[in-house]
C-alpha positions as a Markdown table, in Angstrom:
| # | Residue | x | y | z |
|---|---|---|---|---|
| 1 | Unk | -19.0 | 42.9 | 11.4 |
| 2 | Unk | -17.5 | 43.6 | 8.0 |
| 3 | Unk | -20.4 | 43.5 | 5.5 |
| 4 | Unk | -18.0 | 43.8 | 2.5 |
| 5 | Unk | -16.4 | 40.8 | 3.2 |
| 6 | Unk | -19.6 | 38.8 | 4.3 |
| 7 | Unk | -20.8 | 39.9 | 0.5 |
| 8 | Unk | -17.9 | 38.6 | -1.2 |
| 9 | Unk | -18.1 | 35.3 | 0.5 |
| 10 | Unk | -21.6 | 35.0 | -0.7 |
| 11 | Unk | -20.9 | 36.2 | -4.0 |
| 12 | Unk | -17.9 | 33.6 | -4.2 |
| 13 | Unk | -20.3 | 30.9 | -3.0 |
| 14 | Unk | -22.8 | 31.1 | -5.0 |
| 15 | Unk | -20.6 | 31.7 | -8.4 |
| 16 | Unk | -18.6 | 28.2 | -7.4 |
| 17 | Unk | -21.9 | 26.4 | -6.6 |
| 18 | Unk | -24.2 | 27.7 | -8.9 |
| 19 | Unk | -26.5 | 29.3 | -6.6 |
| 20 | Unk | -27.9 | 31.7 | -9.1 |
| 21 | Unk | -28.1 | 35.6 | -9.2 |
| 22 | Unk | -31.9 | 35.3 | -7.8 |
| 23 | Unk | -30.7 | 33.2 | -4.5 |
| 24 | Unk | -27.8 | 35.4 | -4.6 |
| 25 | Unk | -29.8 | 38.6 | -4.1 |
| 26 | Unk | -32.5 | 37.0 | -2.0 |
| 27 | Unk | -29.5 | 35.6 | 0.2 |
| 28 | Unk | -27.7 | 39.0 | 0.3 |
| 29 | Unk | -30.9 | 40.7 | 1.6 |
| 30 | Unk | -31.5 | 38.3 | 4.3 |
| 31 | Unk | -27.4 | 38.5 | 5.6 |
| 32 | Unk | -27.8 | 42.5 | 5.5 |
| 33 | Unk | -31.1 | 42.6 | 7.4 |
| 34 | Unk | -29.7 | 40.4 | 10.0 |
| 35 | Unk | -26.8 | 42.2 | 10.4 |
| 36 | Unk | -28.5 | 45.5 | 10.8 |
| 37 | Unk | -30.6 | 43.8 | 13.3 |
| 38 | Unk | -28.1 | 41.4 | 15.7 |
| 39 | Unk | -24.8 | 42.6 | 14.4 |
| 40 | Unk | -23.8 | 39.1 | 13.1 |
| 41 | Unk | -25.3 | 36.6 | 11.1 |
| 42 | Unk | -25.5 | 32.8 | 10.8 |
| 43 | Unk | -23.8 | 30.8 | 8.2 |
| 44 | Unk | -26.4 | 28.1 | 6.7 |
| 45 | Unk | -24.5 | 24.2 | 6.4 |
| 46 | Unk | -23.6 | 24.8 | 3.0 |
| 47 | Unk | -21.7 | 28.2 | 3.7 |
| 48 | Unk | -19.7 | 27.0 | 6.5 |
| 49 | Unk | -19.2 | 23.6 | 4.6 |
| 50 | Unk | -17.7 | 25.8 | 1.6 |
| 51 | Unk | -16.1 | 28.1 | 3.7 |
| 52 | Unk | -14.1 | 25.7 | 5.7 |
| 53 | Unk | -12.8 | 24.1 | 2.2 |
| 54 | Unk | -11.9 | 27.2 | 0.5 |
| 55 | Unk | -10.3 | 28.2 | 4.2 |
| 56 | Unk | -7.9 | 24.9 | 2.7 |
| 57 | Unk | -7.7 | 25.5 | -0.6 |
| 58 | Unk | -6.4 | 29.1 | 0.3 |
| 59 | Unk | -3.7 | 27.5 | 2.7 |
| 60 | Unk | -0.6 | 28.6 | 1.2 |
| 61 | Unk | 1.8 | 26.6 | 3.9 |
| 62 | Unk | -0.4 | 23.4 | 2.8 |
| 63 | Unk | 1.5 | 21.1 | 0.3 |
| 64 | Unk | -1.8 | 18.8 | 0.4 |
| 65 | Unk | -4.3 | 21.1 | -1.1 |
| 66 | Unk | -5.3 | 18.7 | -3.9 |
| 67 | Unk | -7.9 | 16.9 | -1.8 |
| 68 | Unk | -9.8 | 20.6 | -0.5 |
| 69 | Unk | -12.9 | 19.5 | -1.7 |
| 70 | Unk | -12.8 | 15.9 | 0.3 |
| 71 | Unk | -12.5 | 17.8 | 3.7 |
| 72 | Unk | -15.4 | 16.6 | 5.9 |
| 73 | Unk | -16.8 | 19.6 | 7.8 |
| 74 | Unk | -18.4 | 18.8 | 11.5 |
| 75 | Unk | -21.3 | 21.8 | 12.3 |
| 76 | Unk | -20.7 | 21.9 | 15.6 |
| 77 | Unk | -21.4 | 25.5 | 16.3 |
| 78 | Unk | -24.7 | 24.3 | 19.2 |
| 79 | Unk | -22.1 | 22.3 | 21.3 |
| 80 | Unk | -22.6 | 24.4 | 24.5 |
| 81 | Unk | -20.2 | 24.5 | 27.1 |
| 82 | Unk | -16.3 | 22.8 | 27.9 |
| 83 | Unk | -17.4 | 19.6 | 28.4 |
| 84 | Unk | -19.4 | 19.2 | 24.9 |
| 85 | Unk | -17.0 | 21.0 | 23.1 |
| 86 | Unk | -14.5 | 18.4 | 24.6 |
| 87 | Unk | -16.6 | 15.7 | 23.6 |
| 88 | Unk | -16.8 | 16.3 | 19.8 |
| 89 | Unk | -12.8 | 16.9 | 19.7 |
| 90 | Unk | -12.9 | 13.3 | 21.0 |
| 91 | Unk | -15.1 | 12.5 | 18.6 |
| 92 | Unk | -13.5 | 14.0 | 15.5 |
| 93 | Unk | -10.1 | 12.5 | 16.4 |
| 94 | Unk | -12.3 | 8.6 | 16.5 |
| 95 | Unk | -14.1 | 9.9 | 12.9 |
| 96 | Unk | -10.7 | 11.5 | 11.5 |
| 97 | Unk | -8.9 | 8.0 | 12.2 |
| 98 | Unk | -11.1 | 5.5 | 11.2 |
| 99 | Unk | -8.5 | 2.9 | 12.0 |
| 100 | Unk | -5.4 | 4.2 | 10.3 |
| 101 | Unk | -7.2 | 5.2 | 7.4 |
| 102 | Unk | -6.9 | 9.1 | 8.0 |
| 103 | Unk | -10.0 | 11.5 | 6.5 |
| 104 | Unk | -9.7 | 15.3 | 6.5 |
| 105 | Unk | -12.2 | 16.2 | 8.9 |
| 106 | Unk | -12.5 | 19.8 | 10.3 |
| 107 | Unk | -15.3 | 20.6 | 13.7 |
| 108 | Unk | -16.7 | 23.9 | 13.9 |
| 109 | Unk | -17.8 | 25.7 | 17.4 |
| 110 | Unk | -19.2 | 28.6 | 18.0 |
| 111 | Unk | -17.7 | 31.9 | 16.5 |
| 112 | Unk | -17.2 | 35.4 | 18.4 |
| 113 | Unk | -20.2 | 37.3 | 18.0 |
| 114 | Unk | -21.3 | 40.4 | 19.6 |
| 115 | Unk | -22.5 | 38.7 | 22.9 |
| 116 | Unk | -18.9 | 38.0 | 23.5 |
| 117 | Unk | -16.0 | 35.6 | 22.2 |
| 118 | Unk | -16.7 | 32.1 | 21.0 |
| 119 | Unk | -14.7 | 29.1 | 22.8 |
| 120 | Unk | -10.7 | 28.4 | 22.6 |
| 121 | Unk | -8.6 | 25.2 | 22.3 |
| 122 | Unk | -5.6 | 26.5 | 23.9 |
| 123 | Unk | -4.0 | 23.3 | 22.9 |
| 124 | Unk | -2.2 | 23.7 | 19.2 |
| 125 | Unk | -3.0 | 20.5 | 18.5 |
| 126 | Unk | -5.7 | 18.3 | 19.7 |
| 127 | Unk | -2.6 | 15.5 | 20.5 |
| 128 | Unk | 0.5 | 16.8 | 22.1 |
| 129 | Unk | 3.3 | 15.1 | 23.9 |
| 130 | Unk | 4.5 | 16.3 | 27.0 |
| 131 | Unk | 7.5 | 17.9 | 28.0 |
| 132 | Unk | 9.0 | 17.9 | 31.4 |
| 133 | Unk | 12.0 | 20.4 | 32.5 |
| 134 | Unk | 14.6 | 18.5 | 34.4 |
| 135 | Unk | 16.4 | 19.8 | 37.2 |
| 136 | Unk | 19.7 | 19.4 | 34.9 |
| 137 | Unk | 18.3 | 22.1 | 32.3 |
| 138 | Unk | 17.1 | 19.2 | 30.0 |
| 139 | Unk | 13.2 | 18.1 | 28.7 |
| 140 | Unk | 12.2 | 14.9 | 28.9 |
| 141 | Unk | 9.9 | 14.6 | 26.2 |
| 142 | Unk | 9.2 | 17.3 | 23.6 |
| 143 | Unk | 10.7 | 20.7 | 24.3 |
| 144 | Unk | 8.7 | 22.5 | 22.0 |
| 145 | Unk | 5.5 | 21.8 | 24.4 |
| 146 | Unk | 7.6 | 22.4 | 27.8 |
| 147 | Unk | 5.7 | 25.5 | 28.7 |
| 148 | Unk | 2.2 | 24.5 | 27.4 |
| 149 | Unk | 2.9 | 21.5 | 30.0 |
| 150 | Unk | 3.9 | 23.7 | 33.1 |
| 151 | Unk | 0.3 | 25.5 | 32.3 |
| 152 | Unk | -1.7 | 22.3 | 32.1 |
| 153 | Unk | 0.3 | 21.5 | 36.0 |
| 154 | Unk | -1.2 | 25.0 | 36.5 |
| 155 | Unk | -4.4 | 23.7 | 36.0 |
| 156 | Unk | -4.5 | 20.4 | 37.6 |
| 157 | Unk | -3.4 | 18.4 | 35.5 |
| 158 | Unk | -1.5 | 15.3 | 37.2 |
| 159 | Unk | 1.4 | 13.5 | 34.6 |
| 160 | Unk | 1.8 | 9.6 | 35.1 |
| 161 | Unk | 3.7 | 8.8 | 37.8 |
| 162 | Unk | 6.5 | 7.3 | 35.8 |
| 163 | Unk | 6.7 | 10.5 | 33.2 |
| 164 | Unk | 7.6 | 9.2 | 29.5 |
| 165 | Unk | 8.9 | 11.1 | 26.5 |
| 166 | Unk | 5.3 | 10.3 | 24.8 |
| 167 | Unk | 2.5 | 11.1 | 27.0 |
| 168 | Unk | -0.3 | 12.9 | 26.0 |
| 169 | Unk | -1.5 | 16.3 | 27.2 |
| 170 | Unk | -4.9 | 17.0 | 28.1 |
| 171 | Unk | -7.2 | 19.3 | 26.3 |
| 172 | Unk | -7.1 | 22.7 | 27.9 |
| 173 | Unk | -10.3 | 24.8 | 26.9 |
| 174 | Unk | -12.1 | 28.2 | 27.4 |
| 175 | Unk | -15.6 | 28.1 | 26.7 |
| 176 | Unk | -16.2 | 31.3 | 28.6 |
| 177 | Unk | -13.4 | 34.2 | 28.8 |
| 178 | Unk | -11.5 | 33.5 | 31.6 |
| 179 | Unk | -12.6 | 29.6 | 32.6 |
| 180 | Unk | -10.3 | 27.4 | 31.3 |
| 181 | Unk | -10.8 | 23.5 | 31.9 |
| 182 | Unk | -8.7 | 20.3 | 31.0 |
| 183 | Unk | -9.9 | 17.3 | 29.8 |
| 184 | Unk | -8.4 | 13.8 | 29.6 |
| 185 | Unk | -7.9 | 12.3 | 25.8 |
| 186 | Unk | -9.0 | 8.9 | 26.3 |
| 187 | Unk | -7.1 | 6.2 | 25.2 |
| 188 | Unk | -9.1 | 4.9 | 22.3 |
| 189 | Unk | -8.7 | 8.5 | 20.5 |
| 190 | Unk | -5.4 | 8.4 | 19.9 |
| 191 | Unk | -4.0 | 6.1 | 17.6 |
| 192 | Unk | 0.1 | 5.9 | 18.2 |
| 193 | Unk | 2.4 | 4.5 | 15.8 |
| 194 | Unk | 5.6 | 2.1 | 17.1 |
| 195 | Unk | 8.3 | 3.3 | 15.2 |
| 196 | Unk | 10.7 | 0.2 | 13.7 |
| 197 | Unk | 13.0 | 0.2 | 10.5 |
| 198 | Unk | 12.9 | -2.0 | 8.2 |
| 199 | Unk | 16.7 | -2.9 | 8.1 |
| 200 | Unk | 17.5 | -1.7 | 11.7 |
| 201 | Unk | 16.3 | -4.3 | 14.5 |
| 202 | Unk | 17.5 | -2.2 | 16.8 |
| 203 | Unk | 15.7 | 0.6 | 16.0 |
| 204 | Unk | 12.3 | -0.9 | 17.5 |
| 205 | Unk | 14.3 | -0.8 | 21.1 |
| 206 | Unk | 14.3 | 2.7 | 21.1 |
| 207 | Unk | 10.9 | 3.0 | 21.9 |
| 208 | Unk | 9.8 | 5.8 | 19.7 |
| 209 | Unk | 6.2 | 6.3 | 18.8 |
| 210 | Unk | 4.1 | 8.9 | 17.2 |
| 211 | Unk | 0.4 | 9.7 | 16.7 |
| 212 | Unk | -1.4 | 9.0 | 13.6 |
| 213 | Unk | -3.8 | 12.6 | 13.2 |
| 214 | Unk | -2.1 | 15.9 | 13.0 |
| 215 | Unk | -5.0 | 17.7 | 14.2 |
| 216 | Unk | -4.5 | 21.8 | 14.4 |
| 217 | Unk | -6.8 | 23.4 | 16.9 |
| 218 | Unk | -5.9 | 26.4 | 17.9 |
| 219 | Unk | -6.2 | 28.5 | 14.6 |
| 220 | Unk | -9.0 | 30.6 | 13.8 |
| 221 | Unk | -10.9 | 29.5 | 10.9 |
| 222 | Unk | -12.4 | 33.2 | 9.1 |
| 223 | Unk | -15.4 | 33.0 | 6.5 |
| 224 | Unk | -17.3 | 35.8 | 5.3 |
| 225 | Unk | -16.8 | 38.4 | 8.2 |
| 226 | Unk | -17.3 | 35.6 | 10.6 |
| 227 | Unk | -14.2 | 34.7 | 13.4 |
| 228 | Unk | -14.7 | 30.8 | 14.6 |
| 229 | Unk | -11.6 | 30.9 | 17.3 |
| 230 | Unk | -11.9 | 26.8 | 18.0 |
| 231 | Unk | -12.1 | 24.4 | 14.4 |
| 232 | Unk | -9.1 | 21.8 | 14.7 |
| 233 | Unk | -8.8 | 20.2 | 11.2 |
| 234 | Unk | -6.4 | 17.4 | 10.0 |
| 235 | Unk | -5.0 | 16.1 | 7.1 |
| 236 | Unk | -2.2 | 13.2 | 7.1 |
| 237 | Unk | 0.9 | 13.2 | 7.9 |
| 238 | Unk | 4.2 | 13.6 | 5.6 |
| 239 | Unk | 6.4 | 11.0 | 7.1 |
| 240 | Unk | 9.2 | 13.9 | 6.8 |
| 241 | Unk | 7.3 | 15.6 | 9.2 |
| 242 | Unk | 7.7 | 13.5 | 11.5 |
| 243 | Unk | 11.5 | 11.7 | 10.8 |
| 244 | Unk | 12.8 | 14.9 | 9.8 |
| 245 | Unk | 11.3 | 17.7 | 11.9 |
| 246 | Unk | 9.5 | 16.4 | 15.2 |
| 247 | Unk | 12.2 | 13.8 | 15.8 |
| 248 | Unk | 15.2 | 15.6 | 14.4 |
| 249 | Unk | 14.7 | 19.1 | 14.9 |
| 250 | Unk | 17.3 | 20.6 | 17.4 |
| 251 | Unk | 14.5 | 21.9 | 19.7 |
| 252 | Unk | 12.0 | 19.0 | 19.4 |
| 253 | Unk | 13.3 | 15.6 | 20.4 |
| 254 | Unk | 16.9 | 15.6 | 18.6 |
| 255 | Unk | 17.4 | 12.2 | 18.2 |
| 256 | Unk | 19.9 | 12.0 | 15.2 |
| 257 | Unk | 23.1 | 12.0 | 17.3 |
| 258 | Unk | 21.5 | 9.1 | 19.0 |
| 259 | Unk | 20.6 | 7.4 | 15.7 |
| 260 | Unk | 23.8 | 8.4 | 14.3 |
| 261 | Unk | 25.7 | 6.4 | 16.7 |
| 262 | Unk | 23.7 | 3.6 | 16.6 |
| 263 | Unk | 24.7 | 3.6 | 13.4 |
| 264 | Unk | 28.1 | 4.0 | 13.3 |
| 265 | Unk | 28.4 | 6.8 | 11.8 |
| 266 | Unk | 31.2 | 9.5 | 12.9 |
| 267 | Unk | 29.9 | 12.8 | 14.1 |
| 268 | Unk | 33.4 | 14.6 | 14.8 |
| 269 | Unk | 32.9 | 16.2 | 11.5 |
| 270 | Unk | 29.7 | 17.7 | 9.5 |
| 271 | Unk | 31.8 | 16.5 | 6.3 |
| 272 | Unk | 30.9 | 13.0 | 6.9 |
| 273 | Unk | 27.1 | 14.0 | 6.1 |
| 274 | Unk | 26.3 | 12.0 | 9.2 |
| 275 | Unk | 23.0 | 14.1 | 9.5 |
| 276 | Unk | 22.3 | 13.8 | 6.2 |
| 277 | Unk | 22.7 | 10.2 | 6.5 |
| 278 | Unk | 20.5 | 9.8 | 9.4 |
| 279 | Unk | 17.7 | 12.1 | 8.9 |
| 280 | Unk | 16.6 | 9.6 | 5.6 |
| 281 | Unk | 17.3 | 6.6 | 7.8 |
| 282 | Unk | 14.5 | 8.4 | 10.4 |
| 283 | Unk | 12.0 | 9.1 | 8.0 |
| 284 | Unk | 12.3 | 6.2 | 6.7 |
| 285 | Unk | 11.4 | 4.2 | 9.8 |
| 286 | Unk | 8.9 | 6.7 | 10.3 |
| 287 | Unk | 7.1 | 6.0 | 6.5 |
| 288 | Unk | 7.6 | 2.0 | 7.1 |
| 289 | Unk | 6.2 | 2.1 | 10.3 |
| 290 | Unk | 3.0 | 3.6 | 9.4 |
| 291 | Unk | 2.7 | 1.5 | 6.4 |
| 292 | Unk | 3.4 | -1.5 | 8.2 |
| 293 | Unk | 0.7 | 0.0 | 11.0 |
| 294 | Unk | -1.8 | 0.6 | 8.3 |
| 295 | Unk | -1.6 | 3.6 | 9.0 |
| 296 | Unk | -2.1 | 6.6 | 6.1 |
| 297 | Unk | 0.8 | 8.6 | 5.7 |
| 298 | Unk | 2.1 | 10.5 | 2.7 |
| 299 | Unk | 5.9 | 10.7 | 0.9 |
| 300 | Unk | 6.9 | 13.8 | -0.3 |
| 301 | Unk | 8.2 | 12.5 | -3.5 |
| 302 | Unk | 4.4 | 11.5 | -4.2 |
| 303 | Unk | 2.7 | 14.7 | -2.2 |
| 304 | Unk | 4.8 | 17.0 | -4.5 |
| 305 | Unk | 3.4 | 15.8 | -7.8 |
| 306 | Unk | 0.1 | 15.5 | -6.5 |
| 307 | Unk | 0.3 | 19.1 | -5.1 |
| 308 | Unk | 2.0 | 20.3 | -8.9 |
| 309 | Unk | -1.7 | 18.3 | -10.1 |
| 310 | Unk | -3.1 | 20.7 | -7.5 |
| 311 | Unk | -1.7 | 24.0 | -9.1 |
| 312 | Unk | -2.9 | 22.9 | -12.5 |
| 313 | Unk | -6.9 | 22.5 | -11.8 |
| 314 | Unk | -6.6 | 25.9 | -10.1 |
| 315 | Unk | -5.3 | 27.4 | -12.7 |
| 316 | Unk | -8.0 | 25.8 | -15.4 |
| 317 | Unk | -10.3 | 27.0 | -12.8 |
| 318 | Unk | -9.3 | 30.2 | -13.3 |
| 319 | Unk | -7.4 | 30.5 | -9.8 |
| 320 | Unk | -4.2 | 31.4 | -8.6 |
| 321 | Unk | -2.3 | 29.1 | -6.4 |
| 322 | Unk | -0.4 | 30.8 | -3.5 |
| 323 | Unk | 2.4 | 29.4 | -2.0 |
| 324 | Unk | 5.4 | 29.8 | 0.5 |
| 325 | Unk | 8.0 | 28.1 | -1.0 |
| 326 | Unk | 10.0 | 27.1 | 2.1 |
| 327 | Unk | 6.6 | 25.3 | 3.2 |
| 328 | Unk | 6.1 | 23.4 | 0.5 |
| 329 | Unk | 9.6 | 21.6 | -0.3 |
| 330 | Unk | 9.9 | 19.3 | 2.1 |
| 331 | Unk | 13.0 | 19.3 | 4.5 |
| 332 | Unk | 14.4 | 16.7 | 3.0 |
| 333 | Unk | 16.2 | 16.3 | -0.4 |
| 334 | Unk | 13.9 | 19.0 | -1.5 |
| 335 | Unk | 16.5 | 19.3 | -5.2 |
| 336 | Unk | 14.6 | 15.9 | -5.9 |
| 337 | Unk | 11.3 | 16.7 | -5.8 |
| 338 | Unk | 9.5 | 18.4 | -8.0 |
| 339 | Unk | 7.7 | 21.3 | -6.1 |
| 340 | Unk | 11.5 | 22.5 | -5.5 |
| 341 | Unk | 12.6 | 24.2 | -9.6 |
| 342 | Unk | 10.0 | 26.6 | -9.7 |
| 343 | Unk | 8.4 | 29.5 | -7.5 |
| 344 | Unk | 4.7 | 30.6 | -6.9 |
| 345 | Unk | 2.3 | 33.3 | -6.2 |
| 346 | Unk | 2.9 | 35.2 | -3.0 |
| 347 | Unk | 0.5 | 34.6 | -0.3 |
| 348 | Unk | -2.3 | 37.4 | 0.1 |
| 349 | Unk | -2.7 | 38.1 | 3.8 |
| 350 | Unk | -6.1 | 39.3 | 3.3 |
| 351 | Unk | -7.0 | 36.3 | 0.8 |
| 352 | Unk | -10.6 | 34.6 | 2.6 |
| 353 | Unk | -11.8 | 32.6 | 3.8 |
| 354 | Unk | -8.9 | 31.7 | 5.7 |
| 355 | Unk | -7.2 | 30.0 | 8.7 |
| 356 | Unk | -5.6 | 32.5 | 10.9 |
| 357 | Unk | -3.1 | 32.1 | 13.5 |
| 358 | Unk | -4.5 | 32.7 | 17.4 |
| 359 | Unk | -5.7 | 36.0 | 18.3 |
């Protein structure tokens, strides 16, 4: 337990919510004697509530940082065992949805502690589509997830008997090292787009779909000293993300040949711009969909100013904004947008609180 860092937290938390020097010290001498006693200590509400946002505000990958202090944080650190923590990633994808109209919501479980490690979502995101090998080399499905689906088989875990490209994994979680369990997303969690164009009837035919919460769950979420290995959060999609990287990406589901010839377009040479072409024609089915779903998903014309409005209250704030560059311009026609003619801080690896990939 670093108590450096636990005393920065508190120091930061207390400056930004005007705790005052007197709850400062009197909080600073409870953390230190608990430490020296168990090793650890216990975040109150407010802590982990602040730690969680400022976890997102420090997200340098994020282009949607503006809304940080909207997230809704879920204490969940007394769910005890698989099956509860299963339960409350249920519920936080029924909260989180709310119908199509997408809140940033974040659940908390138990951290590692000196009695041993706190629980893992092995999952990387609380909703996954499968990926099956076929015998010809080929996935059915979505690549990227091929071998995360060969371990849920491992485990038990039976596919429909007519396999899809868009069926949904099954939660795969360690509550105790070494006893790993999987657990069945029901239906009513997962709210699934129909993807249509607007121009393009036979687009619909395709069949495509995508879900509605991008829900990360298998980063640890850091805060004062303290490691919480299971806290999926979610935002809202960027319809690029979906039109021009899950469905388009060479090693996800590929689909703009596909598209391409559906189109008409010629493909014999990149100097047609057929990818070009197609990729906007995607996301744009992808953006019209939701929309016409009711569904909330962002454009990254819009996102990019907002997250520009972002950069400015930090700085009157007296913050600085870090940034990876080629995560915040979008992947497509990034020239046009407006996070694209400038640069930004450099992320600080040791910036807290923080979300960290798996350890």
């Amino acid at each position: 337990m670093d108590l450096a860092e636990a005393e920065d937290f508190l120091r930061l938390f207390h400056a930004e919510t005007d705790g005052g020097e007197t709850r400062l010290r009197e909080r600073l001498g409870r953390v230190r004697a608990e430490i020296h006693e168990t090793g650890t200590y216990r975040h109150t509400t407010g802590e982990l509530e602040f730690g969680a946002r400022v976890a997102w505000r420090n997200s340098a990958r994020c282009i949607g940082r503006l809304y940080w202090q909207g997230l809704k944080v879920r204490d969940r650190r007394d769910a005890d065992g698989a099956a509860a923590i299963a339960e409350e990633c249920v519920t936080h994808l029924r909260e989180a949805t709310r119908g199509g109209r997408i809140r940033s919501t974040i659940t908390v479980f138990a951290p590692d502690g000196p009695a041993g490690p706190g629980p893992k979502i092995h999952n990387d995101q609380l909703i996954r589509y499968a990926g099956y090998r076929l015998s010809d080399g080929s996935v059915l499905g979505d690549p990227r997830h091929a071998d995360f689906t060969e371990t849920v088989q491992e485990h038990g875990w039976r596919p429909p008997e007519r396999k899809g490209s868009f069926d949904v994994l099954p939660l795969l979680i360690e509550s105790e090292p070494g006893e790993r369990r999987l657990f069945r997303l029901p239906s009513d969690a997962v709210l699934e787009v129909p993807l249509s164009h607007p121009d393009h009837r036979w687009f619909a035919g395709l069949g495509l779909r995508w879900h509605a919460v991008p829900a990360i769950s298998n980063m640890r979420l850091v805060v004062g000293g303290i490691t919480y290995p299971a806290a999926p959060f979610n935002g809202w999609y960027l319809a690029t993300e979906v039109g021009a990287r899950n469905l388009a990406d060479t090693d996800r589901y590929d689909l703009l040949p596909v598209i391409a010839d559906l189109m008409g377009l010629s493909t014999a040479s990149e100097r047609t711009l057929w990818r070009d072409r197609t990729l906007v024609e995607l996301t744009l089915a992808v953006q019209h969909s939701f929309d016409a779903a009711g569904v909330t998903v962002a454009d990254h014309h819009s996102e990019a100013r907002r997250f520009l409005t972002h950069i400015a209250k930090e700085e009157r704030a007296g913050r600085r904004c870090q940034a990876e560059w080629s995560w915040i311009v979008p992947p497509l026609s990034g020239g046009q947008t407006a996070v694209f003619h400038r640069y930004y801080d450099e992320p600080d690896p040791a910036a807290r609180p923080a979300f960290l990939p798996p350890g």
